[in-house]
N, CA and C atoms as an extended XYZ file, in Angstrom:
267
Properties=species:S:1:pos:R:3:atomname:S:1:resname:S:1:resid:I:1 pbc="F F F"
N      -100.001      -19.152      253.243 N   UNK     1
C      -100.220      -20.556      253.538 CA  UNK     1
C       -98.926      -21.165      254.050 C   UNK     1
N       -98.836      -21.908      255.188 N   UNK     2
C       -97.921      -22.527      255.571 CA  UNK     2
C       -97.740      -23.945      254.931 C   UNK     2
N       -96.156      -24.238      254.300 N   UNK     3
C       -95.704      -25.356      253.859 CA  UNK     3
C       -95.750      -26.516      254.698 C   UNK     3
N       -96.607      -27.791      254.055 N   UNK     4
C       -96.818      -28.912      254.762 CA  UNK     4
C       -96.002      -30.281      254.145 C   UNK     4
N       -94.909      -31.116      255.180 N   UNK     5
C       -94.055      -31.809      254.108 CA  UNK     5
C       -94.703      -33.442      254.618 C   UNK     5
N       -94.980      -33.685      254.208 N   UNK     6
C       -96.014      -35.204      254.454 CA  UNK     6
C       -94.199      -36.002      254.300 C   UNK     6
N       -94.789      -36.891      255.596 N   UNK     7
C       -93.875      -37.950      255.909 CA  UNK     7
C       -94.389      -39.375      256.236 C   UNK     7
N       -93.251      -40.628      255.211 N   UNK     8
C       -94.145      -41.725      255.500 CA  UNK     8
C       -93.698      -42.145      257.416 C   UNK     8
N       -94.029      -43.321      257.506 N   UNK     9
C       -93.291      -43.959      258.424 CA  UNK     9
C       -91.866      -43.971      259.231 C   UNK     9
N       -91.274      -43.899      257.793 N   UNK    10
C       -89.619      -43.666      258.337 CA  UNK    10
C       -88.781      -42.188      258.606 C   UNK    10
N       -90.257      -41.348      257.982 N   UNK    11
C       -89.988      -39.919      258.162 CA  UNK    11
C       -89.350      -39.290      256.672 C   UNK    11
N       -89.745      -40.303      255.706 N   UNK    12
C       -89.106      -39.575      254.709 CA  UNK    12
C       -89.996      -38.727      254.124 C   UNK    12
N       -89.589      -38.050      253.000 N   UNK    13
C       -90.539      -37.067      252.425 CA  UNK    13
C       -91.076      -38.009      251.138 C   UNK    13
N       -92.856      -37.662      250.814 N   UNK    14
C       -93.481      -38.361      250.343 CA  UNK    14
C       -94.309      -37.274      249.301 C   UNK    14
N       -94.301      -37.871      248.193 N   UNK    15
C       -94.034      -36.806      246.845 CA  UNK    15
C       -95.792      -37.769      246.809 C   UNK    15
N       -96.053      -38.507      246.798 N   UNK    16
C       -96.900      -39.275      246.312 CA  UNK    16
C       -98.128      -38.988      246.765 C   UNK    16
N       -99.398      -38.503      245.799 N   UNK    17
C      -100.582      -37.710      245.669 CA  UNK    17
C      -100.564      -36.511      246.117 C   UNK    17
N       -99.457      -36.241      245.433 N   UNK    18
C       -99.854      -34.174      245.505 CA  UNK    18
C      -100.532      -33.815      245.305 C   UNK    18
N      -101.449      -33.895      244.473 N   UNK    19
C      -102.563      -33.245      244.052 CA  UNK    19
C      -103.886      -33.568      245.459 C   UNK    19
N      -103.721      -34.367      245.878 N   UNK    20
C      -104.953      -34.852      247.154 CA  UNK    20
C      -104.660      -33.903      248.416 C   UNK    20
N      -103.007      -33.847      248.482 N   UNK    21
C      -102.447      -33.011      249.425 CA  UNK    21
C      -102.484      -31.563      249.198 C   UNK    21
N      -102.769      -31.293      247.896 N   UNK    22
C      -103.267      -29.849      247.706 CA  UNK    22
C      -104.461      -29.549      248.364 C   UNK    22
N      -105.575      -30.525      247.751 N   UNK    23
C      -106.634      -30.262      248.014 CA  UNK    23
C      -107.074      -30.104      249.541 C   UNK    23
N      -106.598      -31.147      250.590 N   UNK    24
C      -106.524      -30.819      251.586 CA  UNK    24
C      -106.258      -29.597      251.998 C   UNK    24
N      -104.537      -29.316      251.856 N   UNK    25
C      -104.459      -27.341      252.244 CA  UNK    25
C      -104.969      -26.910      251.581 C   UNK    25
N      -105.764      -26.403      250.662 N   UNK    26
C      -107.149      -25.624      250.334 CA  UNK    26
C      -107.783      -26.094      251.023 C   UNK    26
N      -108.342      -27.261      251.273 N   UNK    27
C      -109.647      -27.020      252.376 CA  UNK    27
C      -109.340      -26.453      254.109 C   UNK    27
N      -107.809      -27.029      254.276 N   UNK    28
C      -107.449      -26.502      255.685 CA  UNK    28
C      -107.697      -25.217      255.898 C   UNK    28
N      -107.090      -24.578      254.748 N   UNK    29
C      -106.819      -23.257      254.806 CA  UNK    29
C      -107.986      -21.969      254.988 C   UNK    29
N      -109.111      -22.936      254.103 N   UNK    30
C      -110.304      -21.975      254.259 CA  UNK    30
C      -111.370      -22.923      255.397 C   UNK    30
N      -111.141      -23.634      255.984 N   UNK    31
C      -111.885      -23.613      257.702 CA  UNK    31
C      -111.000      -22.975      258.320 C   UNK    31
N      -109.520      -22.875      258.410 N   UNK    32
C      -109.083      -21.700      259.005 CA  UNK    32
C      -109.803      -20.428      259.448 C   UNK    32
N      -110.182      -19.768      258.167 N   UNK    33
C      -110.513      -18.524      257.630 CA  UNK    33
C      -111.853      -18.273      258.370 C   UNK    33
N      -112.635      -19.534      258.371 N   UNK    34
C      -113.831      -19.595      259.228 CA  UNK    34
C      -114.345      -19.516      260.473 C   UNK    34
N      -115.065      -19.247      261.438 N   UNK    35
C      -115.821      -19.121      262.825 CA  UNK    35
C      -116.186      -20.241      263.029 C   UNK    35
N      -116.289      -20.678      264.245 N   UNK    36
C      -116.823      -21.885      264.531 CA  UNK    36
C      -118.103      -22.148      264.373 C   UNK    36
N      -118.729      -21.264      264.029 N   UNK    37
C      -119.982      -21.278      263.678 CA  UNK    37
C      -119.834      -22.091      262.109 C   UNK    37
N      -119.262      -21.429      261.386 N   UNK    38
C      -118.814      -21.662      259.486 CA  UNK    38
C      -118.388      -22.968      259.538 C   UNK    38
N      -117.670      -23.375      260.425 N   UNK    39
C      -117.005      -24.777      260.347 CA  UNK    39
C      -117.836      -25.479      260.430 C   UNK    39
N      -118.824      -25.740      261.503 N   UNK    40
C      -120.085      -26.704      262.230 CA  UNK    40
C      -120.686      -26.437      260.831 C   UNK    40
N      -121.147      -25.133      260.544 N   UNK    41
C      -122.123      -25.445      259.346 CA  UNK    41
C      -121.562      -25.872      257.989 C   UNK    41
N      -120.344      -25.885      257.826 N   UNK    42
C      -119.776      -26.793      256.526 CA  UNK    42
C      -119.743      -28.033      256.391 C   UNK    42
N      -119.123      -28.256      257.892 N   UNK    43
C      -119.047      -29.949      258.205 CA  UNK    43
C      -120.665      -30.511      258.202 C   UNK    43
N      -121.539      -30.088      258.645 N   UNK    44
C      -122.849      -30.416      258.262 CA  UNK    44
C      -123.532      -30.304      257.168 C   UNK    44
N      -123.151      -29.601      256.318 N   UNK    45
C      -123.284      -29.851      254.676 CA  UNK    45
C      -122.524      -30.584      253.822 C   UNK    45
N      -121.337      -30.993      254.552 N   UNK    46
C      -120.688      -31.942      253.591 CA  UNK    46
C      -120.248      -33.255      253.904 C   UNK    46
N      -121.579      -33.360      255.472 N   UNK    47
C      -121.709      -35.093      255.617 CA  UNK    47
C      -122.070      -35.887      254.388 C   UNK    47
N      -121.948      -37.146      254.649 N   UNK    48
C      -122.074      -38.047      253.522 CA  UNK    48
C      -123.211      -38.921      254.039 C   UNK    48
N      -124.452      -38.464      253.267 N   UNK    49
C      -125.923      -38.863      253.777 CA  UNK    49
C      -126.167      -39.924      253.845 C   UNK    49
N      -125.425      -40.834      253.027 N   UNK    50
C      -125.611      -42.383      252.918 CA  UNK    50
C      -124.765      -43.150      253.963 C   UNK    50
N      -125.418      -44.612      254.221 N   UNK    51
C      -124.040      -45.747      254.897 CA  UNK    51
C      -122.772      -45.404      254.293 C   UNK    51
N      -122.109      -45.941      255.310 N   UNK    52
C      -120.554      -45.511      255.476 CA  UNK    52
C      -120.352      -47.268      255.043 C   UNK    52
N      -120.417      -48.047      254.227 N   UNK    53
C      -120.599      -49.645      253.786 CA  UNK    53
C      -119.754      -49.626      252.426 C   UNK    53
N      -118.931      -49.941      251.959 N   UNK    54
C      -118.199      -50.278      251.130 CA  UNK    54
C      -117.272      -51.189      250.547 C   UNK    54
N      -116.750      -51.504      249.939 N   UNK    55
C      -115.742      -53.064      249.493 CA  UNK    55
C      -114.816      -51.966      248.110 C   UNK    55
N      -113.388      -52.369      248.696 N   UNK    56
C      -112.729      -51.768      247.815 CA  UNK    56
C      -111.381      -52.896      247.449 C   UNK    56
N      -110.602      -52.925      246.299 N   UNK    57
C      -109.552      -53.698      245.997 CA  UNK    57
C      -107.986      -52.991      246.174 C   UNK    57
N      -107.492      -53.607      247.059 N   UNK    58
C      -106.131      -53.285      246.766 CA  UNK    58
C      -105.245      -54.417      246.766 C   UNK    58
N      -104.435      -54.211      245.813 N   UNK    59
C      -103.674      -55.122      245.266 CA  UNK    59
C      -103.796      -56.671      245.286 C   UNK    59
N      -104.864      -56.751      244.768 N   UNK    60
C      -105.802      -58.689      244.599 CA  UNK    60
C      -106.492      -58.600      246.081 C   UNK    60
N      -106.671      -57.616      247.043 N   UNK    61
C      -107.403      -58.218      248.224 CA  UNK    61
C      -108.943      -57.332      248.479 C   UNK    61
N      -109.766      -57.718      248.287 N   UNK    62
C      -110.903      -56.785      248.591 CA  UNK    62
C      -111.516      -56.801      250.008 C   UNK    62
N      -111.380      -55.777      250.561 N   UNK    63
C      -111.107      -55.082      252.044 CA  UNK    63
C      -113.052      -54.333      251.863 C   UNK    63
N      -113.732      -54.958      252.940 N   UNK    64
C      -115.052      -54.675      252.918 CA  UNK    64
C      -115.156      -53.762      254.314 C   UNK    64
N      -115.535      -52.428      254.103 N   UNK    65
C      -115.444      -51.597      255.434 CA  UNK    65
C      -117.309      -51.304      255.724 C   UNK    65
N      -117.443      -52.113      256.656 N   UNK    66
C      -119.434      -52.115      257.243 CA  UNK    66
C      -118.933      -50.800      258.458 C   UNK    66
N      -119.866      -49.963      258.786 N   UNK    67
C      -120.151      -49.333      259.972 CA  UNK    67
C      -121.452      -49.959      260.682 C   UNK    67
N      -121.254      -49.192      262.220 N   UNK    68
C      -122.444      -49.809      262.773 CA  UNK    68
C      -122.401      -49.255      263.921 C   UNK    68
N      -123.334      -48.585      264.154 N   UNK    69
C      -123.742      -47.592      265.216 CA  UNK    69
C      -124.872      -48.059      266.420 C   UNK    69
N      -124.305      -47.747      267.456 N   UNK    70
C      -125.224      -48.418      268.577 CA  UNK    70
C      -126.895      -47.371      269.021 C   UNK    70
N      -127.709      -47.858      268.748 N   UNK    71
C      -129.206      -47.461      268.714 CA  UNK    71
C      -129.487      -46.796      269.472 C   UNK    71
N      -128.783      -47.294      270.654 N   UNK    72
C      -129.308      -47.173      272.007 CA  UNK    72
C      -128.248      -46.124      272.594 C   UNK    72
N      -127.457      -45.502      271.690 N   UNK    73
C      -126.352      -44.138      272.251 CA  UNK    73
C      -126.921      -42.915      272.571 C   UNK    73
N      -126.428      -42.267      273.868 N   UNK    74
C      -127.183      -41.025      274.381 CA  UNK    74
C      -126.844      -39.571      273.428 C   UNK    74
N      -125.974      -39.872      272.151 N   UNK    75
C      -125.890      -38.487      271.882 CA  UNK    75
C      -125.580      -39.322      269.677 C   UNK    75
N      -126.054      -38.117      268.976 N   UNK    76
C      -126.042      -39.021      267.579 CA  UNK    76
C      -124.388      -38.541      267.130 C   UNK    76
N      -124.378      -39.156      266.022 N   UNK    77
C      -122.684      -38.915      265.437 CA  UNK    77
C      -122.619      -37.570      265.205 C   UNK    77
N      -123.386      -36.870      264.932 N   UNK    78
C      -123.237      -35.482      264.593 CA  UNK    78
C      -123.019      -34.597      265.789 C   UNK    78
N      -123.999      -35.281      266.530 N   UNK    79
C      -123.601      -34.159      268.122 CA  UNK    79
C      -122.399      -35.057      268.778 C   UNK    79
N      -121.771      -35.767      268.645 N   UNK    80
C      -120.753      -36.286      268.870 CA  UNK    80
C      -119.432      -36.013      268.130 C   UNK    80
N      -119.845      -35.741      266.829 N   UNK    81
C      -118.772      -34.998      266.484 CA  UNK    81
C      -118.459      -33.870      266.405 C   UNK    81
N      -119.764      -32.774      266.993 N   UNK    82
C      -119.288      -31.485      266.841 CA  UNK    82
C      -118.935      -30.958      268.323 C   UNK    82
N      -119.325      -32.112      269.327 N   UNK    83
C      -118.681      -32.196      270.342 CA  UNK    83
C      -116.875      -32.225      270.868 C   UNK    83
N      -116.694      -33.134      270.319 N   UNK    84
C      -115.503      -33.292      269.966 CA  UNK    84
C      -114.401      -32.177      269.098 C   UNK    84
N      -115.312      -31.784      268.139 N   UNK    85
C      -114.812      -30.458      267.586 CA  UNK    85
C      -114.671      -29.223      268.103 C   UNK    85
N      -115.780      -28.787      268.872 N   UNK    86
C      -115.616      -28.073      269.875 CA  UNK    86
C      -114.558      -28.033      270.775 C   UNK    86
N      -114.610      -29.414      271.030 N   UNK    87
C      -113.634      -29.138      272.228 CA  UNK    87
C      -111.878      -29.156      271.974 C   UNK    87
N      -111.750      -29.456      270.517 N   UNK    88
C      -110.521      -29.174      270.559 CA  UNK    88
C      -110.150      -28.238      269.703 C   UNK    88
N      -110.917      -27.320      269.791 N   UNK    89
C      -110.573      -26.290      269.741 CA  UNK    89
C      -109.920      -25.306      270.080 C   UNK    89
């Protein structure tokens, strides 16, 4: 596994949620390991079936995040995103 050193803004080194940053390189590491086939079919099992609609608090301010998708789009988020995935590949 290659060492990843998370940097804020100013480029310093950022100790803060290691454990989230683990979890990430474990997940990097094993779509690595995977075919593009394995990837498309992971990322499609571990969409999140519900609205993307939420309200969360940080520090006294509650920050409300709505999505909203246009009806009338020629291709859905999924083939749009595995579009995109594809291609940068």
């Amino acid at each position: 596994m290659t060492d990843v050193i998370y940097l804020d803004e100013y480029g310093n080194t950022v100790d803060d949620g290691a454990e989230i940053h683990e979890l990430i390189d474990g997940i990097t590491d094993m779509l690595a390991a995977m075919t593009k086939a394995e990837r498309l079919n992971w990322f499609r099992k571990s969409q999140y079936p519900y609205p993307i609609n939420f309200q969360t608090e940080i520090d006294g301010t509650v920050y409300s995040v709505n999505t909203h998708f246009d009806s009338t789009a020629s291709e859905s988020l999924e083939e749009k995103a595995e579009r995109i995935i594809l291609k940068n590949l």
